[in-house]
MDTraj code that builds the backbone (N, CA, C; nanometers):
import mdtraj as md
import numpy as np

residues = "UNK UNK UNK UNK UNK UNK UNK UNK UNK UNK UNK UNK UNK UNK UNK UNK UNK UNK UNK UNK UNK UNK UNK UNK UNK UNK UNK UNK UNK UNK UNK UNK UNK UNK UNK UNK UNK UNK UNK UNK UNK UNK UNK UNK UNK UNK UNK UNK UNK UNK UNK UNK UNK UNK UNK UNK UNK UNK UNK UNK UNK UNK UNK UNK UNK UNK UNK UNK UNK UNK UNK UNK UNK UNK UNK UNK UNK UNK UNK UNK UNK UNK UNK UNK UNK UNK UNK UNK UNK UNK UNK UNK UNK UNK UNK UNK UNK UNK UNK UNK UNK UNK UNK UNK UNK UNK UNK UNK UNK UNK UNK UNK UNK UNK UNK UNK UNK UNK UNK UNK UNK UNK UNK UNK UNK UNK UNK UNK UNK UNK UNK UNK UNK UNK UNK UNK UNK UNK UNK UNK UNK UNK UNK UNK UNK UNK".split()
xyz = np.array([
    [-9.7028, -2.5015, -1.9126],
    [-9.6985, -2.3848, -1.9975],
    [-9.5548, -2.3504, -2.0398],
    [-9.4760, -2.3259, -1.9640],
    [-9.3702, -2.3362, -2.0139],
    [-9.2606, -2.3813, -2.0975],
    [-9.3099, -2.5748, -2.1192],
    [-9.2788, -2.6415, -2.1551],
    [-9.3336, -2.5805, -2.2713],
    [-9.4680, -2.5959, -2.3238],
    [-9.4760, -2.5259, -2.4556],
    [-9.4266, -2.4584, -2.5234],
    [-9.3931, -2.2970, -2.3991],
    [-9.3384, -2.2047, -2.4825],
    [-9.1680, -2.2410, -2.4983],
    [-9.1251, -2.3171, -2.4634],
    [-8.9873, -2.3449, -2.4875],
    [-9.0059, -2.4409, -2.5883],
    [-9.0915, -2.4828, -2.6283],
    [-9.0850, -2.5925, -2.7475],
    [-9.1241, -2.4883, -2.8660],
    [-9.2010, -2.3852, -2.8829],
    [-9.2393, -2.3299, -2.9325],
    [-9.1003, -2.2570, -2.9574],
    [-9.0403, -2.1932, -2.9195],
    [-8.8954, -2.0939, -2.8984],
    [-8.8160, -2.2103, -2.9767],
    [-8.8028, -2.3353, -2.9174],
    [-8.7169, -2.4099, -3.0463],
    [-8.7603, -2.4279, -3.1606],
    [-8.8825, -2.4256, -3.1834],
    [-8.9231, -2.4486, -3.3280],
    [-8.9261, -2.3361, -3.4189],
    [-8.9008, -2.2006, -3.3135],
    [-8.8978, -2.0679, -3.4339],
    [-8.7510, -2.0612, -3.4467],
    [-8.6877, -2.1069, -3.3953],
    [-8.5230, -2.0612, -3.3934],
    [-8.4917, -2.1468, -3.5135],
    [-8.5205, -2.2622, -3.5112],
    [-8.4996, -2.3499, -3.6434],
    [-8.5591, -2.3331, -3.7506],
    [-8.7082, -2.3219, -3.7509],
    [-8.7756, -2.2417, -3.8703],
    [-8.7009, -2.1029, -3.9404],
    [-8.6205, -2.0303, -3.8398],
    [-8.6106, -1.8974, -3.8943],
    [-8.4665, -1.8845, -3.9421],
    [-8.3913, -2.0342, -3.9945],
    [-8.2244, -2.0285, -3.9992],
    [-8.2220, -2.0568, -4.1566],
    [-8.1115, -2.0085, -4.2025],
    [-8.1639, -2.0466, -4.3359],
    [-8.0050, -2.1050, -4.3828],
    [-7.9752, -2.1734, -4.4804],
    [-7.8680, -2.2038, -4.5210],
    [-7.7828, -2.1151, -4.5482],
    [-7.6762, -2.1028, -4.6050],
    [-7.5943, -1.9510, -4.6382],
    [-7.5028, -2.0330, -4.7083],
    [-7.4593, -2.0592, -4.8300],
    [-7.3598, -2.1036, -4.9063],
    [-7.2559, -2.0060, -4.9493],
    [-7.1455, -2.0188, -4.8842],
    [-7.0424, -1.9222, -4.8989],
    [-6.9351, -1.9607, -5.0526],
    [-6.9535, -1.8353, -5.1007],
    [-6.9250, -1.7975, -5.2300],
    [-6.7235, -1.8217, -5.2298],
    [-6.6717, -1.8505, -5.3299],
    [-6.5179, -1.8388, -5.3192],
    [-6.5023, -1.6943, -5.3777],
    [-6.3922, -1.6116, -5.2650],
    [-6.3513, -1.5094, -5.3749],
    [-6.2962, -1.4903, -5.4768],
    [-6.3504, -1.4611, -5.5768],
    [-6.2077, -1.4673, -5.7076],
    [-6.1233, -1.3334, -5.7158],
    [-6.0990, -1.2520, -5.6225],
    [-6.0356, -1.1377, -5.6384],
    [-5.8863, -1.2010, -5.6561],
    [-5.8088, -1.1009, -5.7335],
    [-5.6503, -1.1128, -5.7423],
    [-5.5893, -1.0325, -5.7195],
    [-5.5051, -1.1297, -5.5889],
    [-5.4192, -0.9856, -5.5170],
    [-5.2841, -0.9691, -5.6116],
    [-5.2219, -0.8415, -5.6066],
    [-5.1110, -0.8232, -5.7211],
    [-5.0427, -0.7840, -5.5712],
    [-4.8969, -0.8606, -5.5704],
    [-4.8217, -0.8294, -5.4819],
    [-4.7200, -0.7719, -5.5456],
    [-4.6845, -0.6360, -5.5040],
    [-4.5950, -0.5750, -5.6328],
    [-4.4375, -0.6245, -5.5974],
    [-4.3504, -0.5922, -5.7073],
    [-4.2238, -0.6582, -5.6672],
    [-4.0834, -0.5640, -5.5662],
    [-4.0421, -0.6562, -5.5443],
    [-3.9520, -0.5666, -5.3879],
    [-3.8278, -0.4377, -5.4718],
    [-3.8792, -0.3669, -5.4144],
    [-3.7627, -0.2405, -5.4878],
    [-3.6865, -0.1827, -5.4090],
    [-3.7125, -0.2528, -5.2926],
    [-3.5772, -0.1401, -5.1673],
    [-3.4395, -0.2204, -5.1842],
    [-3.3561, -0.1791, -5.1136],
    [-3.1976, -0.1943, -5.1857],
    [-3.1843, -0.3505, -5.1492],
    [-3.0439, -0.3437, -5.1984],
    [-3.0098, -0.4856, -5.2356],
    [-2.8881, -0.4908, -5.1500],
    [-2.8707, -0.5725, -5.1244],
    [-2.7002, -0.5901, -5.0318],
    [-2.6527, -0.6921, -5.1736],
    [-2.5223, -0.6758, -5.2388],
    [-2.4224, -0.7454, -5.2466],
    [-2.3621, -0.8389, -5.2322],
    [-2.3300, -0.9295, -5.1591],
    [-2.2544, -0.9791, -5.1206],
    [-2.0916, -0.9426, -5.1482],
    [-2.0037, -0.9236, -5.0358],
    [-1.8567, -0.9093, -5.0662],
    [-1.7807, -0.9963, -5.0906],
    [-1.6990, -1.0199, -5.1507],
    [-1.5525, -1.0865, -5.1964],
    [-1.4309, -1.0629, -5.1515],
    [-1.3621, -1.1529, -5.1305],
    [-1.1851, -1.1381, -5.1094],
    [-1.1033, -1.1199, -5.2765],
    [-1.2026, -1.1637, -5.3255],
    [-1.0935, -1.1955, -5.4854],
    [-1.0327, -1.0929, -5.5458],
    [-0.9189, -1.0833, -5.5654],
    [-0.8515, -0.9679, -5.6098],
    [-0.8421, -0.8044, -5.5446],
    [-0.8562, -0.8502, -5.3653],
    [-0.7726, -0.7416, -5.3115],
    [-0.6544, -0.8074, -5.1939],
    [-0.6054, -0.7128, -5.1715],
    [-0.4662, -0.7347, -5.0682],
    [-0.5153, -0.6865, -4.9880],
    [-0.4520, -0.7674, -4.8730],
    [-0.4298, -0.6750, -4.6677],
    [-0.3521, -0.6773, -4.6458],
    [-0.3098, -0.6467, -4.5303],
    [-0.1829, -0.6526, -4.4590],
    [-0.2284, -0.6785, -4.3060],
    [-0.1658, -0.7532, -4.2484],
    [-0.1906, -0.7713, -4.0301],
    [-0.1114, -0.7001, -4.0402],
    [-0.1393, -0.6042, -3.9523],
    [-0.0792, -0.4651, -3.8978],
    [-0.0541, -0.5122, -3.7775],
    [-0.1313, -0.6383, -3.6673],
    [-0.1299, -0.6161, -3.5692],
    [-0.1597, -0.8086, -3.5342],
    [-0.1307, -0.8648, -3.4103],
    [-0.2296, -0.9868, -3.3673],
    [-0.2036, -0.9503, -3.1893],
    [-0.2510, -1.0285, -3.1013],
    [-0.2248, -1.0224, -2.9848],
    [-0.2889, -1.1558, -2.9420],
    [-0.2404, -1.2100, -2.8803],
    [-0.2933, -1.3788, -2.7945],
    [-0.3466, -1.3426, -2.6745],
    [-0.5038, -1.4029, -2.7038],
    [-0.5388, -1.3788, -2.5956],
    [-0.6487, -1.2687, -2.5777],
    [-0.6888, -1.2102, -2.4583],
    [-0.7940, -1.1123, -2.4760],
    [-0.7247, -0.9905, -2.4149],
    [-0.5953, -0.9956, -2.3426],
    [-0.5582, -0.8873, -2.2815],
    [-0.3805, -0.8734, -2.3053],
    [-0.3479, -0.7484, -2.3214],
    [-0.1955, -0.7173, -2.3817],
    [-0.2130, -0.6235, -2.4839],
    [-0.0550, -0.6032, -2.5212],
    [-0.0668, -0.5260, -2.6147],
    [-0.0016, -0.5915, -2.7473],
    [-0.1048, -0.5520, -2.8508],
    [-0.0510, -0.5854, -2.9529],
    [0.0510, -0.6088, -3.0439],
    [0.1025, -0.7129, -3.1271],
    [0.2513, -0.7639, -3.1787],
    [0.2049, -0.6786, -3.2836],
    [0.3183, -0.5617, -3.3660],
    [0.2930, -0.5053, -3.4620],
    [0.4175, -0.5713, -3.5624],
    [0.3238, -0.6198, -3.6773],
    [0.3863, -0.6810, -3.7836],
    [0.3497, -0.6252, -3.9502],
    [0.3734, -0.7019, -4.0297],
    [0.3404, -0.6466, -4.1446],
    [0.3411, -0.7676, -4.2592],
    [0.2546, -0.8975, -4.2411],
    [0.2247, -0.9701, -4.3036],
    [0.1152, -0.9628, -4.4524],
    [0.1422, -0.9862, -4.5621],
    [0.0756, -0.9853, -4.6881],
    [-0.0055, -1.0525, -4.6408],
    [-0.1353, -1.0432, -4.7163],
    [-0.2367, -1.1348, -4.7635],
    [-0.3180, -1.1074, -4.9120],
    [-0.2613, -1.1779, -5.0100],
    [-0.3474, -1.1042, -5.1684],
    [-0.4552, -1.2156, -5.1467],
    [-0.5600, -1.2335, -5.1852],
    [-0.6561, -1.2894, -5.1987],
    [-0.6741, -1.2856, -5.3660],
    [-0.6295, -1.3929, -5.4460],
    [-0.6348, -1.3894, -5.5785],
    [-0.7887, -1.5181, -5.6473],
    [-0.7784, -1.5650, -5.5959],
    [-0.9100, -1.6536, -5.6230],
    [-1.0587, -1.6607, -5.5508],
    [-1.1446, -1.7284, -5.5133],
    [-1.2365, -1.7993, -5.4300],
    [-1.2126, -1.8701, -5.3472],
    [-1.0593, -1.9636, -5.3370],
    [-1.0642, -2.0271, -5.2865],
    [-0.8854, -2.0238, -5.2355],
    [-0.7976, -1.9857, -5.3017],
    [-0.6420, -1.9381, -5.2837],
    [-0.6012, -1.7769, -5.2698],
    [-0.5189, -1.7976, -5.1468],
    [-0.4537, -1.6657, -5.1043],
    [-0.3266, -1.7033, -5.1185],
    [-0.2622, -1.5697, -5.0952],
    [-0.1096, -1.5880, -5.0744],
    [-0.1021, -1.5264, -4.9537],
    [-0.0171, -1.5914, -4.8118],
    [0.0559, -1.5210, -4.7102],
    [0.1804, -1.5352, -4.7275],
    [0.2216, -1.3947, -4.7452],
    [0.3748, -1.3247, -4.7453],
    [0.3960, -1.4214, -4.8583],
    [0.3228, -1.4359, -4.9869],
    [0.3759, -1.4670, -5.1227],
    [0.3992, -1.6320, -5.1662],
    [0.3765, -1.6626, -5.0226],
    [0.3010, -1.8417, -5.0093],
    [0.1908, -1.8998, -5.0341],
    [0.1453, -1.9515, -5.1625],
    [0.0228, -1.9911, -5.1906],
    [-0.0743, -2.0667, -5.0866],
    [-0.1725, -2.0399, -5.0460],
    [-0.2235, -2.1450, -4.9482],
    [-0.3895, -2.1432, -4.9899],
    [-0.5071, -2.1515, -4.8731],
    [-0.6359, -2.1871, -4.9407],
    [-0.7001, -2.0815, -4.8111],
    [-0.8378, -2.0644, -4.8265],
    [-0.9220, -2.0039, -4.7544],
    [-1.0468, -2.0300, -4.7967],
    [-1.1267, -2.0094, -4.7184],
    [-1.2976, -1.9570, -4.7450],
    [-1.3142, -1.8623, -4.6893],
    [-1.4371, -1.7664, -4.7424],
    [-1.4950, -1.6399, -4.6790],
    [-1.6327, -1.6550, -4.7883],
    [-1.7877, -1.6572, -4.6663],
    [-1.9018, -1.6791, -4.7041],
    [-1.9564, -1.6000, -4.5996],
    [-2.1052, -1.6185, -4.6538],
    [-2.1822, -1.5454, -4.5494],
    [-2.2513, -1.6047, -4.4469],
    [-2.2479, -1.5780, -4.3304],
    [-2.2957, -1.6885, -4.2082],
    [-2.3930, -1.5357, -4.1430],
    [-2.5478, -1.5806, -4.1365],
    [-2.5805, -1.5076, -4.0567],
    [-2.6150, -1.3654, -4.1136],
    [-2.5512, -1.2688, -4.0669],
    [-2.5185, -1.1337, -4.0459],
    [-2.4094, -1.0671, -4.0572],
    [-2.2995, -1.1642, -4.0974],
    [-2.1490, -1.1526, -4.1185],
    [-2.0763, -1.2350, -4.2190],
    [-1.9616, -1.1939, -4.2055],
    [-1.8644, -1.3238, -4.2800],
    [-1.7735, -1.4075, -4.2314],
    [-1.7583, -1.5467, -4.2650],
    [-1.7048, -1.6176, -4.2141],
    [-1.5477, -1.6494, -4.2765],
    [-1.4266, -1.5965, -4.2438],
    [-1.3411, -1.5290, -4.2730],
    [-1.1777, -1.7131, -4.2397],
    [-1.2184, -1.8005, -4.3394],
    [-1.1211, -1.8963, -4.2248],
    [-0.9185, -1.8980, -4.3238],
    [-0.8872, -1.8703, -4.2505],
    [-0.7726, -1.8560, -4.3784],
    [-0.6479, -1.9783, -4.2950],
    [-0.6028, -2.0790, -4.3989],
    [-0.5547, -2.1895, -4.3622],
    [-0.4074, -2.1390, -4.3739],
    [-0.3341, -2.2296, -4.2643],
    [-0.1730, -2.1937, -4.2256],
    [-0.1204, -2.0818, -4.1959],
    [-0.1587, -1.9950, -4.0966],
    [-0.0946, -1.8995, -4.1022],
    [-0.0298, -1.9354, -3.9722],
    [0.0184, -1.8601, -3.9482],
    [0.1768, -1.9058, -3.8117],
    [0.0632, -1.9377, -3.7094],
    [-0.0596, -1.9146, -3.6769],
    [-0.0910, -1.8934, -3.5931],
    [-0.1575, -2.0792, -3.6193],
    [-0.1918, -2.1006, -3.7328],
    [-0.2674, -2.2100, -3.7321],
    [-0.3495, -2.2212, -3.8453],
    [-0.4875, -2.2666, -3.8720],
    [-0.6020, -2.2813, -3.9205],
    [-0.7195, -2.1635, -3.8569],
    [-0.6764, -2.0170, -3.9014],
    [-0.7407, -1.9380, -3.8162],
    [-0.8921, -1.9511, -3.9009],
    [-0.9957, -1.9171, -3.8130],
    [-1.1029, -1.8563, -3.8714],
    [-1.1784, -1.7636, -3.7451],
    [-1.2588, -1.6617, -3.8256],
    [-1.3340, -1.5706, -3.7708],
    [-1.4372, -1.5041, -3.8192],
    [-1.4982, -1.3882, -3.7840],
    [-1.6471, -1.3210, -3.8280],
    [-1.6031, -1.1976, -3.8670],
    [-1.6319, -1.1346, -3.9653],
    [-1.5766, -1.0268, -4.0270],
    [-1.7489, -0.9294, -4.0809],
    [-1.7651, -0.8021, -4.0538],
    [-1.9008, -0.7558, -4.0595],
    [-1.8568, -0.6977, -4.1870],
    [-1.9611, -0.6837, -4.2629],
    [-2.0044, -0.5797, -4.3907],
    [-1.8952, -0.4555, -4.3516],
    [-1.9016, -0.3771, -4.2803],
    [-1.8454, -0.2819, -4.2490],
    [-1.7206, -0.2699, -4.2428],
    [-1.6555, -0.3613, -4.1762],
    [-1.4927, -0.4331, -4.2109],
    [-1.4542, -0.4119, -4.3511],
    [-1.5460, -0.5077, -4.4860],
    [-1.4790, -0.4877, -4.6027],
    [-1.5196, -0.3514, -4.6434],
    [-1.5995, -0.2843, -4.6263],
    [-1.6243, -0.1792, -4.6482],
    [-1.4806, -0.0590, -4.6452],
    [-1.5134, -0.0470, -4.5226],
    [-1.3834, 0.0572, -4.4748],
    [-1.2577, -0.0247, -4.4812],
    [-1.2421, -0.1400, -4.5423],
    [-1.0990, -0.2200, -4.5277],
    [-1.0355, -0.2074, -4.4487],
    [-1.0816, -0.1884, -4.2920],
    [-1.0073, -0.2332, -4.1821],
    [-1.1033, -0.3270, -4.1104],
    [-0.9950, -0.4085, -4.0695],
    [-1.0523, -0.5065, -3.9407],
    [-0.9486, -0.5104, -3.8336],
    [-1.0135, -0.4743, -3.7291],
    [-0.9143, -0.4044, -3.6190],
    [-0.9347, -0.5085, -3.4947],
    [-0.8870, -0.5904, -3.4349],
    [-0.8849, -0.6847, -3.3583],
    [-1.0006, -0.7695, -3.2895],
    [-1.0023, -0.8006, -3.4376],
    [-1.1470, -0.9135, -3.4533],
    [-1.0343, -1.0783, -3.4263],
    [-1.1284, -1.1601, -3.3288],
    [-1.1123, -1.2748, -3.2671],
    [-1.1118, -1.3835, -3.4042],
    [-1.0490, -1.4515, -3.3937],
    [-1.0070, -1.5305, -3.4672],
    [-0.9692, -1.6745, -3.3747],
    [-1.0072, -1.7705, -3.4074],
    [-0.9427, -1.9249, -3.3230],
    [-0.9061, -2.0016, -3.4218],
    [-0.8574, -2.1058, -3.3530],
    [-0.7458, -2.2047, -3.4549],
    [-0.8398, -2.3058, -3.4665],
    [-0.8566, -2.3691, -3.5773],
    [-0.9411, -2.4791, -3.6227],
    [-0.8614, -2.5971, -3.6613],
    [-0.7427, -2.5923, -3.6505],
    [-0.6709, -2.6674, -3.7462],
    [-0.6751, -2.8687, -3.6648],
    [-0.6751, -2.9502, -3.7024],
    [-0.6995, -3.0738, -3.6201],
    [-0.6219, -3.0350, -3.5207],
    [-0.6874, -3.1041, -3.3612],
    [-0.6212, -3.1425, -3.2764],
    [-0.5885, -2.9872, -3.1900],
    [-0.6702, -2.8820, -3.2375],
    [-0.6831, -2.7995, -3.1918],
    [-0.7684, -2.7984, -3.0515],
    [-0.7747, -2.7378, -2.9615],
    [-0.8822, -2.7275, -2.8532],
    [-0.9339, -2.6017, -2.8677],
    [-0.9316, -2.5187, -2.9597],
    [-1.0026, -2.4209, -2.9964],
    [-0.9641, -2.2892, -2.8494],
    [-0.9438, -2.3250, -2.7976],
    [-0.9157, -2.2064, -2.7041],
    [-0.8179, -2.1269, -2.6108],
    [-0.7594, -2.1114, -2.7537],
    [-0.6717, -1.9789, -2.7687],
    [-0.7093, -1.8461, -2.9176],
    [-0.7335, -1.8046, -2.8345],
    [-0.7613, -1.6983, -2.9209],
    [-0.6609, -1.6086, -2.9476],
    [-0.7042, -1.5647, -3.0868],
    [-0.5703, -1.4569, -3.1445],
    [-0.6834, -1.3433, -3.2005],
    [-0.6115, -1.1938, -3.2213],
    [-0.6891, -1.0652, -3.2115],
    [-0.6023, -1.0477, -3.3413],
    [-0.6243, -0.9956, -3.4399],
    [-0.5943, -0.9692, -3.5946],
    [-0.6307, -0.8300, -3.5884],
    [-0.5120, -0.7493, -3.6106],
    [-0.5806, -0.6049, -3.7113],
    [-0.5292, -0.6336, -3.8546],
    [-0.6255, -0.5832, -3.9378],
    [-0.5540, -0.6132, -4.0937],
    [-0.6595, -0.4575, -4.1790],
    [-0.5507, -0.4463, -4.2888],
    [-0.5762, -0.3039, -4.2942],
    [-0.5658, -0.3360, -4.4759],
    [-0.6793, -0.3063, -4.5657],
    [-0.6600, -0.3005, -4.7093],
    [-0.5965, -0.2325, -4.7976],
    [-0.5141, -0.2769, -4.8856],
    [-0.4441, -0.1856, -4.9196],
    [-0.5004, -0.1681, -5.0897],
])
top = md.Topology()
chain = top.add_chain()
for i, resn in enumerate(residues, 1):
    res = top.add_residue(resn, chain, resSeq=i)
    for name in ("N", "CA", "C"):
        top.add_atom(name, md.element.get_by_symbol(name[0]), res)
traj = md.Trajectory(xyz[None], top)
């Protein structure tokens, strides 16, 4: 008896299924376009700094100096009125700040939105890249826009 009614139970479960052909939606989503703010990107081109300050190392007190830097191109600065080269791009969340020959070397470093903003950068780390460097000595830069 049982056997029946379980044969019977499979044959209504299958009798009672029916195909279902699923339809494609044609709805169209409108994704509207982005209107919250825009960041900029910043430039060196056509302003001046000055190092107010460097220090070697992570501890001491700072060498107070008063070195130029005009930033006249994309790709050429002048220190203290000496043509030389640089890059500054965006890496990340910051800027990547590398400015070639300065006494110190082939410096480069990370410079935040906020830096060019308020045109100070106040003893942000900087290392020497230049060949044959071992990268670890660090120099502390204040530089102040003028």
């Amino acid at each position: 008896m049982k056997k029946i009614i379980s044969i019977l139970l499979i044959m209504v479960m299958f009798s009672s299924c029916e195909k279902v052909e699923i339809q494609p939606n044609n709805q169209t989503i409108v994704v509207p376009p982005y209107t919250g703010p825009t960041v900029t990107p910043q430039s060196m081109v056509g302003t001046t700094w000055v190092i107010t300050g460097y220090r070697v190392g992570q501890l001491g007190t700072p060498i107070t100096i008063s070195d130029t830097l005009k930033f006249e191109t994309i790709t050429n600065y002048k220190y203290n009125n000496i043509p030389y080269t640089y890059s500054f791009y965006v890496t990340g969340s910051v800027y990547n700040l590398t400015m070639n020959y300065t006494p110190w070397g082939n410096l480069t470093g990370s410079v935040n939105d906020n830096n060019m903003t308020s045109g100070l950068i106040q003893g942000t780390k900087f290392v020497d890249i230049s060949l044959g460097s071992s990268n670890n000595t660090e120099y502390y830069l204040w530089i102040k826009k003028i």
